[in-house]
C-alpha positions as CSV (number, residue, x, y, z in Angstrom):
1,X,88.1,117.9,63.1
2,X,88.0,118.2,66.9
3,X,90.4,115.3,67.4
4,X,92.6,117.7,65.7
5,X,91.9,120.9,67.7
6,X,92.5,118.9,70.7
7,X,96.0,117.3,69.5
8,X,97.0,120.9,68.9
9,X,96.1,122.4,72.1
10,X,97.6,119.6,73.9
11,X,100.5,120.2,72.0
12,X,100.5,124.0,72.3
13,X,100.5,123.1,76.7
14,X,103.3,120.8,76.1
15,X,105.4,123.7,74.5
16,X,104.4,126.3,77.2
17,X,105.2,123.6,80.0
18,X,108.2,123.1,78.6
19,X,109.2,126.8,78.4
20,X,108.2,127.9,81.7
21,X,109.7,124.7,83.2
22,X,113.5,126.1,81.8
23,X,112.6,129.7,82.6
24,X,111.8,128.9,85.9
25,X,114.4,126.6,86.7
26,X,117.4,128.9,85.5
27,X,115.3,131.9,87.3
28,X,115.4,129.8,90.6
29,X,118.7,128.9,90.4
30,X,119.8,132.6,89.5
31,X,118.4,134.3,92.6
32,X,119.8,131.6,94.7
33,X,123.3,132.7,93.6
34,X,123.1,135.8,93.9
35,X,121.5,135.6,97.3
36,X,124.4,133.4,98.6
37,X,126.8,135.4,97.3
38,X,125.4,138.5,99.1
39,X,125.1,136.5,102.3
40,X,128.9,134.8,101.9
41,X,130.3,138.0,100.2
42,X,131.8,135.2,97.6
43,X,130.5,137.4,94.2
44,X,130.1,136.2,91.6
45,X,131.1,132.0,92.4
46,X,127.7,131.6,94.3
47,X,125.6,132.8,90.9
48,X,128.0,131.2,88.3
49,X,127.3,127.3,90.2
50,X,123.9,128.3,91.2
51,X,122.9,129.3,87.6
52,X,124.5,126.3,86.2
53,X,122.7,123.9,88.5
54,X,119.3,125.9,87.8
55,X,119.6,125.4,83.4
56,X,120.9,122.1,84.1
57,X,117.6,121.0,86.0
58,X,115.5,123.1,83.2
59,X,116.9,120.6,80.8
60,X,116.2,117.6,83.4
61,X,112.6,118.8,83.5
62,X,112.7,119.4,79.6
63,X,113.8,115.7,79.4
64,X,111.4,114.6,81.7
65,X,108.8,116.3,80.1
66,X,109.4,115.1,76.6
67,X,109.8,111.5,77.8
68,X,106.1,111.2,79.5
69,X,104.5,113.5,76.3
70,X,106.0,110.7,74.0
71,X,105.3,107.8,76.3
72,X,101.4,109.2,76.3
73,X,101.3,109.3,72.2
74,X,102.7,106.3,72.0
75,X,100.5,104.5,74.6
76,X,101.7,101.5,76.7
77,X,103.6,98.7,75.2
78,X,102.5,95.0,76.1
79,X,104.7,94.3,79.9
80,X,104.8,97.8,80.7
81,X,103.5,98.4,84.0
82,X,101.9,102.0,83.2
């Protein structure tokens, strides 16, 4: 029974990582934009390709994040180096 409370709760952080790690990515991107657009006067180019570039790392660190979680459940194969 605590094997599984502790499979869940390492689940439930994987989810929240996951979530905050878009959020803040698309959020970081966002107010990049729209700070150079301010600063160039270029409104609203500097937010559209900022934006973009922010979701499109959320979903690299999404990836990323998915890839080490299922490498960990799966443990290391025979040759792998981790």
């Amino acid at each position: 029974m605590g094997e599984d409370k502790r499979q869940l709760f390492r689940s439930l952080g994987l989810l929240s990582s996951v979530g905050i790690s878009m959020v803040a990515a698309t959020c970081i991107g966002l107010f990049i934009g729209v700070y150079l657009d301010e600063w160039f006067g270029t409104k609203p180019w500097m937010t559209i390709i900022w934006l973009g570039i922010g979701i499109a790392a959320g979903f690299r660190n999404i990836y990323i994040l998915t890839r080490r979680a299922l490498h960990d459940q799966n443990g290391p194969k025979d040759g792998d180096g981790a």
